[in-house]
N, C-alpha and C positions, 0 to 999 in steps of 0.2 A: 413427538412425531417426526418422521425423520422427514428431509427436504426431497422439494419432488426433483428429478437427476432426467427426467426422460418423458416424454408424451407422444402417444400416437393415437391416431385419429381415423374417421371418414367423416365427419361432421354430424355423426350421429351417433356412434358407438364411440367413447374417449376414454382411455384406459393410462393412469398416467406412475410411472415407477420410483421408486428410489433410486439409488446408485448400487444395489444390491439385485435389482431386478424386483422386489416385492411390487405387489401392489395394493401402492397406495390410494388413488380413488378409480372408482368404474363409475362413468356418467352414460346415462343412457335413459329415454330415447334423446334426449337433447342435450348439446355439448355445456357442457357445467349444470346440468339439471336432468336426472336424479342422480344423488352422490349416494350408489350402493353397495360402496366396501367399507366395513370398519377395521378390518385385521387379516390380513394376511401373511403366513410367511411357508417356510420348506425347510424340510429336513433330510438328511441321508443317512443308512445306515449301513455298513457294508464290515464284513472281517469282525460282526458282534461289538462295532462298535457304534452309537449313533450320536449324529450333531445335528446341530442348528445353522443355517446357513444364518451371515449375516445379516442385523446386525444383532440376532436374538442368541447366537453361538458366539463360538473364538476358534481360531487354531484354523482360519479361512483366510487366503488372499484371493481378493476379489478386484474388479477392475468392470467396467463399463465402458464403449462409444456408441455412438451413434456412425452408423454402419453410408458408407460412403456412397453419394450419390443415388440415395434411397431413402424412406422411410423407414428404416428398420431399427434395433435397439440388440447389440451383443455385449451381453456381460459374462465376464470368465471367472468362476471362483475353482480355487489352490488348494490342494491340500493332503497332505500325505502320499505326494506322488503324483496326485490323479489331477486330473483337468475336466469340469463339467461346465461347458458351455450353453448358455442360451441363447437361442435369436428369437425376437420377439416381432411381430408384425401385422397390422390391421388392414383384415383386405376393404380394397376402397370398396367392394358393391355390397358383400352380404356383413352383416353386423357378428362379424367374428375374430376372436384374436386367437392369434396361433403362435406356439413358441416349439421351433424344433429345438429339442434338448441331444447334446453330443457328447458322450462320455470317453475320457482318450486315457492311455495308460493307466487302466484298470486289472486288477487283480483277481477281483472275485465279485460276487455279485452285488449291486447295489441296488440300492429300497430307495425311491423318493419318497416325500411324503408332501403332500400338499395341503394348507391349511384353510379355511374360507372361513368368515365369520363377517357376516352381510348385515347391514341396516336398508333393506331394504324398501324402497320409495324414504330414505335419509329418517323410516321410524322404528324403533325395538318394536317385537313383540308381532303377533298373528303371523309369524312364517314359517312356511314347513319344506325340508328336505329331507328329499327319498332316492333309492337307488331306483335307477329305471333298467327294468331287465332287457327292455326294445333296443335299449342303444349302451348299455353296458356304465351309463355315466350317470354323475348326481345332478340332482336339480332341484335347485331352491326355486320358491314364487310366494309372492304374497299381491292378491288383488290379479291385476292383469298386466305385471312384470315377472317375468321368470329368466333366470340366469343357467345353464346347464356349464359345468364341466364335464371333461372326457378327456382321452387321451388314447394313444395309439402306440404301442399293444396296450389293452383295455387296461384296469385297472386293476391291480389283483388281488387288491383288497380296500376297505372302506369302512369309517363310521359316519355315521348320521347320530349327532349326538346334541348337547345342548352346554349351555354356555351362564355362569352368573347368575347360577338358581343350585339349590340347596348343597351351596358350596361346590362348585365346581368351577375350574378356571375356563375349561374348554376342550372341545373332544383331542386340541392338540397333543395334550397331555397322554395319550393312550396310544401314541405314534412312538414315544421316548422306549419303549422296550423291543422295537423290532414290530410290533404284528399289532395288530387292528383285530377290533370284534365287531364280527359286519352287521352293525345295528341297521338297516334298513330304511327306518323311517324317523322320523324325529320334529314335532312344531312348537310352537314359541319362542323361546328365546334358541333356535337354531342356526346350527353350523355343523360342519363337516370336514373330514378330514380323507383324504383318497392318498395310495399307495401304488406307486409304480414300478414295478421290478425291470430291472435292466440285468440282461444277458451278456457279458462284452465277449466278443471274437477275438484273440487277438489284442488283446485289451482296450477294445475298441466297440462302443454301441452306442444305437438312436433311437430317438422315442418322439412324440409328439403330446403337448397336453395345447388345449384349446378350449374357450371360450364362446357361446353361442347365446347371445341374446334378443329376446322378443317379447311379443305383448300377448301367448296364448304354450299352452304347453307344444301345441304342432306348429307352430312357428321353430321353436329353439328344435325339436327331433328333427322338421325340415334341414334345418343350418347343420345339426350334426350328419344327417344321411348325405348331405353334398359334398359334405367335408370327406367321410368316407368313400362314396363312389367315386371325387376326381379325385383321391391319393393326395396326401396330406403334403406333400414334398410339389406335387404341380401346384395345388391349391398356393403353398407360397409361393413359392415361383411366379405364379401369376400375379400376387400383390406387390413383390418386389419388385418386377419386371412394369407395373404398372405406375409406382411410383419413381422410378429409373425413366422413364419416359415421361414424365410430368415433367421432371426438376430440369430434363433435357431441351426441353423449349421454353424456358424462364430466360429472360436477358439478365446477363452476368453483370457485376460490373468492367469497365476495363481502364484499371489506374494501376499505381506503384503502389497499391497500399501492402498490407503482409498479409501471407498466403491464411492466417490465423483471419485476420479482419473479413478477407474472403470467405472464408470457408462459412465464419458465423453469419455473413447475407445471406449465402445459399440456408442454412439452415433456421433459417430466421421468415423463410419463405412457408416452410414446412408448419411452423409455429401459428404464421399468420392462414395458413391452409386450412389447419386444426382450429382454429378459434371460432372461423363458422359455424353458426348451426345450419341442416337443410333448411329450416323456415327464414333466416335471414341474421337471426341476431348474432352479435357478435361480442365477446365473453371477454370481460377485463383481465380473469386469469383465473385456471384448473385447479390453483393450489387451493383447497379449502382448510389449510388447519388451522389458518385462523378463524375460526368459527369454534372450534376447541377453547380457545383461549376468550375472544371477545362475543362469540355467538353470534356470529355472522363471516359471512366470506365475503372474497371479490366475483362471485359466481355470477354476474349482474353484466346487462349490458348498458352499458353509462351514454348516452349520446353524444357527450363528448370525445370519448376513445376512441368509440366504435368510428366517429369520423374521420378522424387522423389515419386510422387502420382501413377503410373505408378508399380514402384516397394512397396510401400507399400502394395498396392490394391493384388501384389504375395502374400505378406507374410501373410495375410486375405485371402486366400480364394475366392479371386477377378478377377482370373488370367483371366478369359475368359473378362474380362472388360479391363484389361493390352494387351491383344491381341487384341480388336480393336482398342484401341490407337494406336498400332504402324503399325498398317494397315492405319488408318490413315494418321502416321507418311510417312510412305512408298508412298504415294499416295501423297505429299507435297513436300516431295523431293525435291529440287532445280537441275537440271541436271547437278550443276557444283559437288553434291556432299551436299554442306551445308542444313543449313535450315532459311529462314526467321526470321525474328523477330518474330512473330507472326500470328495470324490464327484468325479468325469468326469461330463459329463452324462450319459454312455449308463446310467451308476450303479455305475460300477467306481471302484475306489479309487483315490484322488487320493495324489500322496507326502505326504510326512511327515516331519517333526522330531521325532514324539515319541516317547517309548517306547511299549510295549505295556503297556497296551491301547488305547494313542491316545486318550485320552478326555480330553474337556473336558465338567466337570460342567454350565455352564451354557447349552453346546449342547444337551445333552439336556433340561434345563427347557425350554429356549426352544419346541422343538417343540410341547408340552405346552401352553404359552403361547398358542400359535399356535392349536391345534386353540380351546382356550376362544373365541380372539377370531374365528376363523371362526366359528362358534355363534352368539355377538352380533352377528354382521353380517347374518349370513345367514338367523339360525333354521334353518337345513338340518339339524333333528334325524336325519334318516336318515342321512345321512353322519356326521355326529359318531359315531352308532352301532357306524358302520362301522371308524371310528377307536378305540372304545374299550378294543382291547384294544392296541391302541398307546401308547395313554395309561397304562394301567391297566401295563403294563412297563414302559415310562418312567417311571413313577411309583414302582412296586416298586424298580429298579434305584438311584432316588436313593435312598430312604429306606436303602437297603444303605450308601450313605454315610454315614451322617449316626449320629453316636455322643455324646450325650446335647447334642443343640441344635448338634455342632460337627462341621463336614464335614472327611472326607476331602478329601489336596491331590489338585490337578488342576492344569493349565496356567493360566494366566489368560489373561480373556475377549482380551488384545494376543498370544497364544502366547508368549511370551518367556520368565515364570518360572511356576517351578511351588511350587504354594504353597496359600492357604484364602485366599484374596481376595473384599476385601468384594462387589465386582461380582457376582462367582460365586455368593455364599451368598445374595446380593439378588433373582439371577437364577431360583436353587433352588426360595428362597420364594415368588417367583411362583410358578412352573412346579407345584409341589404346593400352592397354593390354588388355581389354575386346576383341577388334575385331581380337589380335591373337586368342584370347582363342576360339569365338566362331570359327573362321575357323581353330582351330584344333581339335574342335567337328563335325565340317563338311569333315572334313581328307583334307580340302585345304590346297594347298602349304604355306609356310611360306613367307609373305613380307616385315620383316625388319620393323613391325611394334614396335614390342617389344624393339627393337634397339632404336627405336625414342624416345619411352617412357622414355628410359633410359635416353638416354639424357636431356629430360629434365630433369626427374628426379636430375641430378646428377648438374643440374644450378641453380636449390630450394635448393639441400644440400651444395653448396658451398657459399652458401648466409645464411642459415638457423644454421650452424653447426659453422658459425663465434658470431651466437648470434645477427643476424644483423634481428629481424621478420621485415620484409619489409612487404609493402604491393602490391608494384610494381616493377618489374625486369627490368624495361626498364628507371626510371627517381628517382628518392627521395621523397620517399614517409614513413615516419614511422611510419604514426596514427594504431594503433591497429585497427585490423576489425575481427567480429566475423567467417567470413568466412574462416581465416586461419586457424580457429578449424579443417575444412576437410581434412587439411591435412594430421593430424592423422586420420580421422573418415571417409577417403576416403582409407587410407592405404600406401599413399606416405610414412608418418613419423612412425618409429616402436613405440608402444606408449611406450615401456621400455628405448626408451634411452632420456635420457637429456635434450636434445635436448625438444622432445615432451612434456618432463613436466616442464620445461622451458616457454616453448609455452601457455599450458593452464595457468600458474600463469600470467604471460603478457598480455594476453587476460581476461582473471576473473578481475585481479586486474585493469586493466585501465579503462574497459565498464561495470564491475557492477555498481546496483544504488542501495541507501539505500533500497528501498524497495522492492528489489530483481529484478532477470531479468538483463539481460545485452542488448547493445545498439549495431548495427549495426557495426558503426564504429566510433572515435571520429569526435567529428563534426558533426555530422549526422544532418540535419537538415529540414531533411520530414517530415510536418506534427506535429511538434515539435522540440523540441532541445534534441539527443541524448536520444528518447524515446525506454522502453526497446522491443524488437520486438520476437516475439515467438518461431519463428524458428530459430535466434541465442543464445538464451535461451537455449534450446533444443538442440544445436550441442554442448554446454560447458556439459549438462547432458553425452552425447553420450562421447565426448572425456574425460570425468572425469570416465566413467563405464569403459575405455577401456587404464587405469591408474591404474584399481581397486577400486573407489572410488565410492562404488553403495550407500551410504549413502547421499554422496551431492547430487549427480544424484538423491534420492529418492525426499530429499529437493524439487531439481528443479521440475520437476515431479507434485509436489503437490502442487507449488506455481503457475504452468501453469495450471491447473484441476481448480484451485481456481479464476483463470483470466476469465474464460468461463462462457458463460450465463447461467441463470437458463434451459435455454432448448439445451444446448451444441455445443454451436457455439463460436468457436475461432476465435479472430481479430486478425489482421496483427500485431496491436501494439498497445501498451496501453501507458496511460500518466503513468509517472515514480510516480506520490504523488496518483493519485484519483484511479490509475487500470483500469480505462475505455480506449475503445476504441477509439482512435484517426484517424483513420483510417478505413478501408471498414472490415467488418465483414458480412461473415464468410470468413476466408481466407484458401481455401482448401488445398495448402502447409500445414499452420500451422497444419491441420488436422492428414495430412500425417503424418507430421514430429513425432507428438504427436504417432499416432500408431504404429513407426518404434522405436521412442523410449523405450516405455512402452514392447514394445517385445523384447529389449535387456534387459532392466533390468529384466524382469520375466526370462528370457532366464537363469540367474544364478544358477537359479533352477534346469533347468537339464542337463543332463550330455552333452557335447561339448559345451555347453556355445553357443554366438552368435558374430556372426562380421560383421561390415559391408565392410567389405571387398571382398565381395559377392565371396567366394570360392576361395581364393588362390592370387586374384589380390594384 
């Protein structure tokens, strides 16, 4: 399955592409939840003769960006003269994707062919598509999801066919001769294949094909008859115009970095825009083909990420996006206090590898975390109020951990082993300084949370200050992990003493790789052996800017801008020799992390500098 190259959004319709323009998933109503494309592709036929656009054909030069100072997606494929353009674009209010198609220096007339083949609500089987005479376009549904295609001028021919039943590949196959036999209706294992004839002028013509999803058959003909009454060309106009004014009251950064480093913040905004869902949660990453391969995705909202992404999303300009997540958050809540492993975005439970009670200790800080840094961003004491008895349990539930300075095990912050890991207890200690802080913004009594924190604190520095970087406090453990970086970049370790620079040379020196980028932990062996991964890349920049050292940090910086796709999409983790992705792309953390970075280093610039130590913690 081919890598995703492109994602567009409204945080409720998410439709994410190749580098070829296909697409590759449609989530909807929830961003990463339902995943209901399995196959899509296009073909043309023109002069008697027909292909495959890539990567299912040959004899195509194609090319993709991400279209400037917008949300939008154009890819150009080549071939035999002609030039057939896409722009692709999700309007932010109604749940529809639109792609104006441009044909240039054409000869004679050309056939698209467009292919669908839906797993609808992500199961085979009970789905039916039909041509609908009202609105000229097909439309799949199974239950109370329905998808309609359409296109503009209509379609001028179609199959409704079926797919991987008595021997048949799929109605695609019936597109390869030029002409369609307009089957009409078609259920179970169904899919469909629509035909667009283009006229060119001049050698020159436009067409529109579109997307219209909902939860009732007059839901998706509403979206199509709007699409037609405001003209397909204002309709985008307005989505682009609307996302050209978003991206225009974001704060830039303003440093020397390279106009590449730039470019991928701004677009890395876009990323973190898209990852919401309307109900709050916030989605690790789009890509699901690992779920092909392992039977599962990152479609999950993890409470660790979504915190990180959470507070980024403050420091942009995002906050009212940071406040439904933790509305959310609030809404998920475990009663004892904690929080799950994980979430669907609708806010049902995500599987699991761990035992019961699923708990990872420094997911439930991090929320905690999160509420304080909204507070600093925002000043929104109402809402933090609102949040305090979120906090005030989350904060109860850890202290139930914690037996004189030393926590109970938990999973560590990578799930793998379970154990008292220093990340975890690092993470703790924030999470119960933050929830004195905010209940002394709330003028609540003091509970001895600050006391706890110390503690642990002070069972890190009696391990830490022997020169012993452990990676676990509870058994023998010494592999370097890039996660001890947070403990300066969390504010446990003062980054002037010794100690801390001590820390990032042990860490730099053991998990960098010749070709830059550093590695999880030694050993790491996800997906690769000891491949470098972005977001610990990214904490050595942050713990080196907060040492003083904005020159490596730039380095770093430009060697992660430089990892990212031509349309600015970061992976989890790339191979250590090729720079490509090994792993699921676009990984929304890594996003984060990138824009929390690139604002500490421009941060130098003006006066009080930046920390992330979110205000005093």
């Amino acid at each position: 399955m081919k890598e995703p190259n492109a994602v567009l959004g409204n945080n409720k319709l998410t439709i994410v592409l190749d580098e070829f323009a296909n697409i590759l998933h449609l989530y909807y109503p929830h961003v990463g939840m339902w995943q209901h494309m399995f196959h899509s592709r296009c073909g043309v036929f023109t002069q008697g003769v027909f292909k495959w656009l890539p990567p299912y054909g040959s004899g195509v030069h194609s090319s993709q960006n991400h279209l400037e100072n917008t949300l939008g997606i154009s890819t150009t494929h080549s071939f035999d003269g002609i030039t057939l353009r896409f722009t692709d674009v999700i309007h932010p209010q109604r749940d529809v994707f639109i792609r104006r198609i441009t044909l240039e220096n054409a000869r004679d007339t050309l056939k698209l062919f467009f292919y669908n083949r839906l797993n609808i609500a992500e199961s085979e089987g009970g789905e039916t598509v039909f041509y609908d005479d009202e609105t000229k376009a097909l439309i799949h549904f199974k239950g109370n999801q329905f998808i309609l295609f359409g296109s503009y001028p209509t379609f001028s021919s179609f199959v409704c066919g079926e797919h991987t039943v008595r021997g048949l590949s799929g109605s695609y196959v019936d597109a390869e001769d030029g002409k369609l036999v307009k089957n009409e209706i078609s259920q179970g294992l169904a899919d469909s294949t629509s035909e667009l004839t283009l006229e060119p002028v001049n050698g020159r013509a436009e067409a529109y094909y579109y997307i219209a999803t909902g939860s009732s058959l007059d839901e998706v003909v509403s979206l199509n008859n709007y699409l037609v009454s405001k003209k397909f060309e204002k309709a985008m106009h307005e989505a682009m115009s609307f996302w050209s004014s978003w991206i225009a009251h974001k704060p830039l950064p303003d440093s020397d970095l390279s106009e590449n480093a730039k470019r991928l913040y701004k677009l890395s905004m876009y990323v973190l825009q898209n990852s919401v869902d309307h109900e709050g949660a916030i989605i690790a990453s789009f890509d699901s083909r690992s779920a092909k391969i392992a039977g599962n995705s990152y479609n999950y909202c993890w409470w660790r990420d979504a915190c990180y992404v959470s507070m980024a999303l403050n420091e942009v300009g995002m906050s009212n996006l940071s406040l439904k997540f933790l509305n959310f958050a609030a809404l998920n809540q475990r009663p004892e206090g904690y929080f799950y492993h994980r979430h669907r975005a609708d806010g049902s439970w995500g599987s699991t590898w761990h035992k019961k009670p699923f708990v990872q200790l420094d997911q439930t800080a991090s929320v905690i975390s999160a509420v304080y840094n909204y507070y600093v961003n925002t000043n929104d004491v109402g809402s933090v109020l609102d949040f305090w008895p979120m906090v005030k349990s989350a904060a109860g539930f850890l202290i139930s951990m914690i037996n004189d300075g030393f926590l109970k095990p938990s999973y560590d912050m990578w799930e793998e082993e379970f154990g008292v890991h220093v990340y975890t207890a690092a993470a703790v200690w924030h999470g119960l300084m933050a929830a004195e802080l905010v209940g002394d913004v709330l003028g609540k009594e003091r509970r001895g949370w600050s006391e706890a924190a110390g503690a642990i604190k002070r069972t890190i520095l009696e391990r830490y200050s022997n020169g012993e970087f452990v990676r676990a406090l509870d058994h023998e453990d010494k592999r370097a992990d890039s996660s001890m970086l947070m403990l300066i970049n969390l504010g446990l370790l003062e980054p002037s003493s010794a100690v801390a620079q001590k820390l990032v040379h042990h860490v730099e020196k053991t998990l960098s790789k010749p070709t830059g980028g550093i590695s999880r932990y030694q050993g790491d062996q996800y997906c690769g052996y000891e491949n470098p991964w972005i977001i610990s890349t990214l904490w050595l920049a942050q713990a080196k800017m907060l040492l003083g050292d904005f020159l490596s940090a730039r380095q770093i910086i430009e060697w992660v801008a430089h990892r990212s796709s031509n349309t600015g999409l970061l992976p989890e983790q790339v191979h250590p020799e090729t720079g490509r992705s090994t792993s699921v792309t676009p990984l929304t953390w890594s996003h984060a992390t990138y824009v929390t970075t690139v604002n500490m280093y421009s941060s130098r610039l003006r006066k009080g500098g930046y920390t992330l130590r979110r205000n005093g913690i």
